[in-house]
Structure formats: structure tokens, C-alpha cells
C-alpha positions in Angstrom: 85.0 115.9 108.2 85.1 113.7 110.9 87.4 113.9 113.2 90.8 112.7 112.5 91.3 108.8 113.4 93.0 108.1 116.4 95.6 106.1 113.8 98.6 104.0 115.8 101.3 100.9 113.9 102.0 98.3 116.2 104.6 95.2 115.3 102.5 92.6 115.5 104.9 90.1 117.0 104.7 92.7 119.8 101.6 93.8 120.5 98.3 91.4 120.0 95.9 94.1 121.2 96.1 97.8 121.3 92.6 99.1 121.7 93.2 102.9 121.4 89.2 103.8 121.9 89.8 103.3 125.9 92.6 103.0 128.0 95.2 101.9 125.6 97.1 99.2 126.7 95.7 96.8 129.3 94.7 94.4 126.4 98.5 94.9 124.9 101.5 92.5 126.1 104.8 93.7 124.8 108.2 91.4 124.3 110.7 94.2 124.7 112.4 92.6 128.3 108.8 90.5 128.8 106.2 88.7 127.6 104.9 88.5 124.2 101.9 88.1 121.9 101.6 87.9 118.6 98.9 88.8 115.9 98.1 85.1 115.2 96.0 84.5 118.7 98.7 83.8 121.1 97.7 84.2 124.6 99.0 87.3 126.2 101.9 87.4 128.6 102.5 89.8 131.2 105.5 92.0 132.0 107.7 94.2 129.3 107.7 97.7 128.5 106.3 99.1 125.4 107.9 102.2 123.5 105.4 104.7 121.7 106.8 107.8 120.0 104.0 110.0 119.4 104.6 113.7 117.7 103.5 116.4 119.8 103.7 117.5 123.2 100.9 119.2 125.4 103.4 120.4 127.9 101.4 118.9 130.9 100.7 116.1 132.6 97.1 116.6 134.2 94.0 114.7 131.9 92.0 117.2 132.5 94.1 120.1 131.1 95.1 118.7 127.8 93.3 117.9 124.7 95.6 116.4 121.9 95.6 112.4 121.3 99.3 112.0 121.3 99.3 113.1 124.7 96.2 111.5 125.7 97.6 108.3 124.5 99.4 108.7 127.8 97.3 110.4 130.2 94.4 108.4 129.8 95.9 105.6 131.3 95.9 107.1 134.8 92.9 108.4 135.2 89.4 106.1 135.2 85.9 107.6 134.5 82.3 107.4 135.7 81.1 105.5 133.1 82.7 103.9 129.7 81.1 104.3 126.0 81.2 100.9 123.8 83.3 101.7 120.6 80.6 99.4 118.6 77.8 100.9 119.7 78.4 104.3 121.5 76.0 103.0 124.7 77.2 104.2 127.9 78.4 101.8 130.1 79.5 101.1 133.9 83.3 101.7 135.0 83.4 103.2 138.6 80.0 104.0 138.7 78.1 100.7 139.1 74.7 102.4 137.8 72.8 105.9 137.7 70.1 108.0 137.2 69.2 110.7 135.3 66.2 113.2 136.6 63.3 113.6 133.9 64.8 116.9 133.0 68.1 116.1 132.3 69.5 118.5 134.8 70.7 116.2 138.0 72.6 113.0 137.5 72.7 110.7 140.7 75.9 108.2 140.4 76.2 105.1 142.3 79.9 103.9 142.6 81.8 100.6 142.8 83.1 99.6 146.4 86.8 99.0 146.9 88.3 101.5 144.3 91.4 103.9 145.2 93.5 106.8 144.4 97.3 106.1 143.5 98.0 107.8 146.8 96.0 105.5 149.1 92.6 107.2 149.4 89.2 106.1 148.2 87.5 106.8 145.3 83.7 108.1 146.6 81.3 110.6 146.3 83.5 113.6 148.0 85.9 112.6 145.2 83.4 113.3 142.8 82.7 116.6 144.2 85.8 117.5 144.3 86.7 116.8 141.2 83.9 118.6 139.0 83.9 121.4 141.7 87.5 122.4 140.9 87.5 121.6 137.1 85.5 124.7 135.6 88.1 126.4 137.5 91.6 125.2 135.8 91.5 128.0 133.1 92.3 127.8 129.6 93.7 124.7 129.1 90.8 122.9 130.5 88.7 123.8 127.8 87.2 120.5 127.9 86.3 119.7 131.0 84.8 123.5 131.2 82.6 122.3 128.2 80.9 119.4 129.7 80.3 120.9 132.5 78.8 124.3 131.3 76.3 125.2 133.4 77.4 123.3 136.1 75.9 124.1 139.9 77.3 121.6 142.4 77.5 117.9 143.3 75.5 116.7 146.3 76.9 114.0 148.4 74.6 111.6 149.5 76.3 109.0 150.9 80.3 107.7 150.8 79.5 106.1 147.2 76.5 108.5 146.3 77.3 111.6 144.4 74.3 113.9 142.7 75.6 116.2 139.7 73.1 119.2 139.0 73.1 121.7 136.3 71.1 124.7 136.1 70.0 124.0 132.6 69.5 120.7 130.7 72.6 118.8 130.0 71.8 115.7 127.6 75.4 115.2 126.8 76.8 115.2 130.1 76.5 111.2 130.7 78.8 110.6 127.7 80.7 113.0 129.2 81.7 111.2 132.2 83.2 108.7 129.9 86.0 110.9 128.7 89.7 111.3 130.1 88.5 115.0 130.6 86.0 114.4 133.6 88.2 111.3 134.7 88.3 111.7 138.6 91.0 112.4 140.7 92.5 112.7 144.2 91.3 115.6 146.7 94.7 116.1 147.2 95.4 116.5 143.4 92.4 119.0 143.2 94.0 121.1 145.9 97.1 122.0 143.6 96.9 124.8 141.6 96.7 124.5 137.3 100.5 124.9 137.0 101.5 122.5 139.6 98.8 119.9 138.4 100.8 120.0 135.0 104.4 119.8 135.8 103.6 117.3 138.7 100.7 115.5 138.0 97.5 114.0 139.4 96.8 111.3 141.6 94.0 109.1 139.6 92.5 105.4 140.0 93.6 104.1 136.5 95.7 101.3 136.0 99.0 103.0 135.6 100.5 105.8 137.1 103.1 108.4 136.6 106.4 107.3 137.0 108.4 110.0 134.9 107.9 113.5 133.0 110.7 115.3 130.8 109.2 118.3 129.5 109.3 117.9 125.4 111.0 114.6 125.9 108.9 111.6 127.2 106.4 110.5 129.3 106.7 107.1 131.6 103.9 105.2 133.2 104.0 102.3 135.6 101.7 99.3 135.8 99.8 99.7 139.0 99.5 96.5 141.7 96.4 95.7 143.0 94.2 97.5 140.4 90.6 95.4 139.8 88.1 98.2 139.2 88.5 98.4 135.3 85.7 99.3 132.9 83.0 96.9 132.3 83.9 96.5 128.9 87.8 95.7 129.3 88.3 92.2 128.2 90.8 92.0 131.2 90.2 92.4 134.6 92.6 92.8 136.8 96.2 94.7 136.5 97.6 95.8 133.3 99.9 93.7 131.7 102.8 95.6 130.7 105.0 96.4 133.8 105.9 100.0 131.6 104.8 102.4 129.0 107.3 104.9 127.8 105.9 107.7 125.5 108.8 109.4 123.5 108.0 112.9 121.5 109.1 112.5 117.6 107.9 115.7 115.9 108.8 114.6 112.5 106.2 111.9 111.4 109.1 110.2 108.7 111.4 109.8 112.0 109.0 108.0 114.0 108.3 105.4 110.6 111.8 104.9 110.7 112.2 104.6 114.3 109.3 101.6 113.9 110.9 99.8 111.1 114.4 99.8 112.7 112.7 98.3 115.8 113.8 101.3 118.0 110.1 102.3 119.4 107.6 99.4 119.4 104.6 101.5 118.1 103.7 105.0 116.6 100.7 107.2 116.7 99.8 110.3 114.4 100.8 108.2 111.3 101.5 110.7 108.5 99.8 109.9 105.1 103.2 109.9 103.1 104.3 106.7 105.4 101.1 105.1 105.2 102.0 102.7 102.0 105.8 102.1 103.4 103.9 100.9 106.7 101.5 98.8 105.1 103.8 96.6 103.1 105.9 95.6 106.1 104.5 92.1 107.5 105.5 93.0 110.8 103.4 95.9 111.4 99.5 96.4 112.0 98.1 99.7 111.5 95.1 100.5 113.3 92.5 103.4 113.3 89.4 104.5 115.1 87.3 108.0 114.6 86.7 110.0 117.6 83.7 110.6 119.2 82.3 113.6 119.2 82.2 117.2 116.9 83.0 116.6 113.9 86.3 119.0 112.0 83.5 121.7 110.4 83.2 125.4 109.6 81.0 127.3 112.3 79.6 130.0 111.0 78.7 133.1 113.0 75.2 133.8 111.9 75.5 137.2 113.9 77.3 138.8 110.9 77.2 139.5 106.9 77.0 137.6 105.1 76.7 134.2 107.1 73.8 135.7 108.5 71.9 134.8 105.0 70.3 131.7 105.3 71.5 131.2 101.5 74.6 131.5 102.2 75.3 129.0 104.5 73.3 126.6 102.9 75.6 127.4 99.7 78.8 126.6 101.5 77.5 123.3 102.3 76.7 122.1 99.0 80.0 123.8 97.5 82.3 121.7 99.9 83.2 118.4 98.1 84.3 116.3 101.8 85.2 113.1 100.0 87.8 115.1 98.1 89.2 116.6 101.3 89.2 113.2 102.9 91.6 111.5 99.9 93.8 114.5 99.7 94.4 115.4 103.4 93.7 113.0 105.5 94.9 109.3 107.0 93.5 106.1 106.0 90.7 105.7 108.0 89.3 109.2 108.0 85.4 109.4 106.5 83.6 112.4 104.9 80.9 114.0 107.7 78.1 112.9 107.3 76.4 115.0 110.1 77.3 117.2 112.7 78.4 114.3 115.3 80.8 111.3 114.2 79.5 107.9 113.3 80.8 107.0 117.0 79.0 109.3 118.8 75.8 108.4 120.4 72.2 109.7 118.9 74.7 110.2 116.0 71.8 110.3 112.7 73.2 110.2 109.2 72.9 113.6 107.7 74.9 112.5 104.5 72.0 113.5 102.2 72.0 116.6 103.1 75.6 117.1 103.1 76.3 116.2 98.8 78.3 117.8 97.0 76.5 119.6 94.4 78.3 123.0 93.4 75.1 123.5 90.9 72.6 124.2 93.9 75.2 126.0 95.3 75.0 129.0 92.9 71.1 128.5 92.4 71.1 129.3 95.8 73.0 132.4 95.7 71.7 133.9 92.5 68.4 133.0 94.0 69.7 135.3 97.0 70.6 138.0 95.1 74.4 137.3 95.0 75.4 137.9 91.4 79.5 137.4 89.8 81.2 140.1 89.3 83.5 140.4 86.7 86.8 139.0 88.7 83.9 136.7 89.7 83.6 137.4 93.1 79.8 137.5 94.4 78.0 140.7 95.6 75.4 141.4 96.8 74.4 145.8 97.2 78.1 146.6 96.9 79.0 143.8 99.6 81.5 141.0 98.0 80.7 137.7 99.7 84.1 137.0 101.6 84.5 135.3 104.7 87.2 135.0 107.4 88.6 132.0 108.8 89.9 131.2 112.3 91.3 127.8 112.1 92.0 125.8 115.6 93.1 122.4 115.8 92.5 120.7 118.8 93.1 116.6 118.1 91.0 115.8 121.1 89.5 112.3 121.7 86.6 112.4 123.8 87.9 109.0 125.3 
């Protein structure tokens, strides 16, 4: 599949804008105690505070050491990255790094960063920032799995100069520009590196993004603050300057009917992780809009461990792909919005190639390939192959990240 929409409501008479692909909500006014904008092209006001209830909880507050939208819906927000990706077109794009370079063999990536941009506790964003950041990242444990990711491999960042920073790896690493667009490698303070995992999730981080932490309740809500004097925004925000809502409170609703109710009764202002049931109760109200946006990235799929029986059989594999009928998972299980894969990286990825082709449903090839194989029915109807029954275990992990 891929990956799950990031799928928000918004009242319209609210909210003109809410662009969840990037920070969320520096194109969004709000009327709740401020300005408004509405859905028919009013011009955006500043001030307010927005309400989102979103359904889960990550139990911490550091970017780089959570991975499910509903909390990066909040987190995002305070942290800015190296780079930006355009939604439309998945090119890279500047943010705090004006340009860069890439060596020949993909292995060192030289960033050269905007002038002028700080830290929510005063200091500069520069190269030793940088450093500091991806130096002490691999090393946040588990929860960073993430941030570990895109920077497997990684052997040190070289400062040049105060707005210079070289990134090496000891092996090629062709998706490591994209990732510098992603809340996961968004920089933070020296200071905030110097705290250990645990207090960087019940505390926080000190980042350069347009709003910062202003209150955490574990399992209850998270609250954000416009930031003054931020102008460093990515290059594809629409609006330069500060955010426009003074506020951002993000409130934890488990059940997904509660937080449909909680919109229509005009108690929360906008809801994420829309569950499929509430979709058509959503759609006919006139006051909300209902947005939706795939994330970047790996798409949901089965990786097989060709190590052991029988996935090790090329036939096999090849098998489960033409037995799986994706458009039929898509309608049954998930949001409006969602897609059936149609390769191994989502539509919005970049060097994304449309694999659908390959991917058909077609349960006839399916066992051609396996009696060609050698994997006959037996009679419950359960292939084998000499004495083997073709069986496969399943470890199923969810991890809603967003690569944004």
C-alpha cells in the first residue's frame, strides 16, 4: 500500500489553509479568540489559537525521537530542516541551507546555510549546530529509529566555516539529501543535544522553527507558541515571516468517533487520523474540509527475509505479489485518499518509478508460479513442497511516520 494519508478535517470558516506536507500551520489563521479566514479566499488574519485533537500519543516531545503523524502534527512545528521537498514534485529544496553540494560519490554533502537564523534559546543556527546535531542523533537509542536510519553509515560532520558544515558517510548515501528535509534530521540547539534521550522527551528541544514549546501533559495535550521574530521559513512557504496563529493546542482523543463529534459540536477546531466509519458523516457537513496527502517515503509492504524457507524461493515471492489484490485492501481498510502501491516508494517520493505493472493482481500466475516451483495442494490445500508446507510468519509494525 502506500502509506497511509496524512488525513486532517478542518471547518472551513476557520481555517483557509492547512498544508499538512510541511510545517502545518503557518499558512492557517484560526477565529477561535483571533482572526479568521474562510474557504472562499478571504485574506488571512493573524492571532487565535487553533485546537487539533489527534488520537495517539508518542509519550515525547523531542522530533527526533518519535515517529507517528499525530504527534508529528505537533513537533514538526518546532523544529526547521536543511532543506524542504516540494509536495508537487518531490524536488529538494532550500530552507536553512541556502544551497549544497553533493561529492560525485554520494558519500560527503557540503551545506551552505542562511545567515541570521536562531535557536529558541538565543543561539545561532551554524555549522557546529549541524555537527552537533547529527553527531548525537545515532546515539538516542531506540526511539530514534529514524534519524538512526538516515544516517546509517554515518562518519562525522566537518566544520568548515560558521555557516559551512560537510556531512560524510563511509558508504554511498543517495537518500540522505531528502533526508535532511524531514522532522527527523530537523536541527537543534547544542544545548538540547547535551541532554540525555529521556530528558530530551519529557522536556524538549530547543529548535529554530516557528513555534515553540509552551506546554506538555503526558497523554493529555501538547501546546505550542507562535515565535516573534522568526523570517527563516522554507523556500516554499507561501508566508514569510512569523506564523500566524499566536497558539496551537494538540489534545489526545483516542477514540476516532469522539474526535468527529468533538469537530461537529465545534469543541476542537480540526482532527487528524480521520477514521473511515466518520468519513461520510464528515463529508456532508458544509462547514468542514477534509484534506489528505500520502507520505513520502516506504511504502506499507511485506519484507520478506530471503535468508529462510521458503521466501528464499524466488517463486515464492514472486507468487505473493501477484496473489495480493492492493485495490481491495485500499477500499476495505483504508481512508479516502489512500492508493494501491504501485512500487516500492510512494508516488511522493523522489526517483519514485511506477512499478504498477508489475504489481497486478493476478491469482492465476500466482499458482503457475508455484506448481511450476514444485509446490503442489495438498489435500486441506495447503502447498508443499518435499514435506515442507508453504507457511509464513508475520511480524506486523506500524509506525505512521511522515518523512516530513
Amino acid at each position: 500500500m502506500q502509506p497511509a494519508p496524512q488525513s486532517t478535517v478542518v471547518r472551513r470558516r476557520l481555517i483557509m489553509t492547512l498544508a499538512v506536507a510541511g510545517p502545518i500551520l503557518l499558512t492557517a489563521a484560526c477565529g477561535s479568540g483571533g482572526g479568521t479566514a474562510s474557504a472562499d479566499g478571504d485574506a488571512a488574519k493573524a492571532g487565535g489559537t487553533l485546537t487539533f485533537a489527534v488520537g495517539s500519543y508518542a509519550g515525547c516531545v523531542d522530533p527526533q525521537q518519535v515517529g507517528s503523524n499525530d504527534t508529528i502534527y505537533a513537533l514538526r512545528q518546532i523544529v526547521d530542516s536543511l532543506t524542504d521537498q516540494d509536495p508537487a514534485t518531490g524536488k529538494i529544496v532550500p530552507w536553512l541551507a541556502e544551497r549544497w553540494e553533493v561529492s560525485p560519490d554520494a558519500r560527503t554533502f557540503t551545506f551552505h546555510l542562511r545567515p541570521g537564523a536562531t535557536f529558541s534559546d538565543g543561539t545561532p543556527v551554524n555549522a557546529q549546530a549541524v555537527k552537533d546535531t547529527f553527531d548525537t542523533a545515532p546515539k538516542l537509542g531506540a526511539k530514534a529509529v529514524l534519524a538512526i536510519g538516515y544516517l546509517s553509515g554515518y562518519t562525522g560532520t566537518k566544520v568548515v566555516d560558521e555557516l559551512t558544515a560537510a556531512v560524510s558517510f563511509k558508504q554511498p548515501n543517495a537518500q540522505f539529501l531528502q533526508a535532511t528535509s524531514t522532522f527527523s534530521l530537523g536541527l537543534v540547539s547544542q544545548a538540547s543535544t547535551r541532554k540525555t534521550a529521556d530528558q530530551r522527551c519529557t522536556e524538549g528541544i530547543a529548535g529554530s522553527g516557528p513555534f515553540t514549546l509552551e506546554g506538555y501533559r503526558a497523554n493529555q495535550s501538547i501546546t505550542l507558541a507562535r515565535r516573534t521574530g522568526y523570517n527563516w521559513g522554507s523556500s516554499l512557504w507561501r508566508k514569510p515571516g512569523e506564523a500566524y496563529l499566536d497558539k496551537v493546542v494538540f489534545t489526545i482523543v483516542p477514540e476516532a468517533g469522539v474526535r468527529t463529534g468533538s469537530l461537529q459540536s465545534e469543541q476542537v477546531d480540526a482532527i487528524g487520523s480521520v477514521g473511515l466509519a466518520d468519513e461520510s458523516t464528515l463529508r456532508g457537513s458544509d462547514d468542514v474540509t477534509l484534506r489528505a496527502r500520502a507520505n513520502p517515503g516506504v511504502v506499507f509492504n511485506l519484507g520478506l527475509n530471503n535468508s529462510r524457507p521458503p521466501a528464499r524461493d524466488p517463486a515464492v515471492r514472486q507468487a505473493i505479489q501477484a496473489a495480493i489484490d492492493r485495490p481491495q485492501i485500499v477500499e476495505a481498510i483504508f481512508p479516502t485518499g489512500s492508493k494501491p502501491a504501485t512500487s516500492i516508494l510512494a508516488h511522493t517520493t523522489p526517483f519514485y518509478t511506477d512499478l504498477s505493472e508489475r504489481l497486478a493482481f493476478d491469482p492465476g500466475r500466482a499458482a503457475s508460479l508455484l506448481d511450476a516451483a514444485g509446490w503442489r495442494p495438498g489435500a486441506d490445500g495447503i502447498r508443499a513442497k518435499d514435506g515442507v508446507r508453504l507457511s509464513l510468519s508475520v511480524s506486523w509494525f506500524a509506525n505512521a511516520a511522515t518523512n516530513r
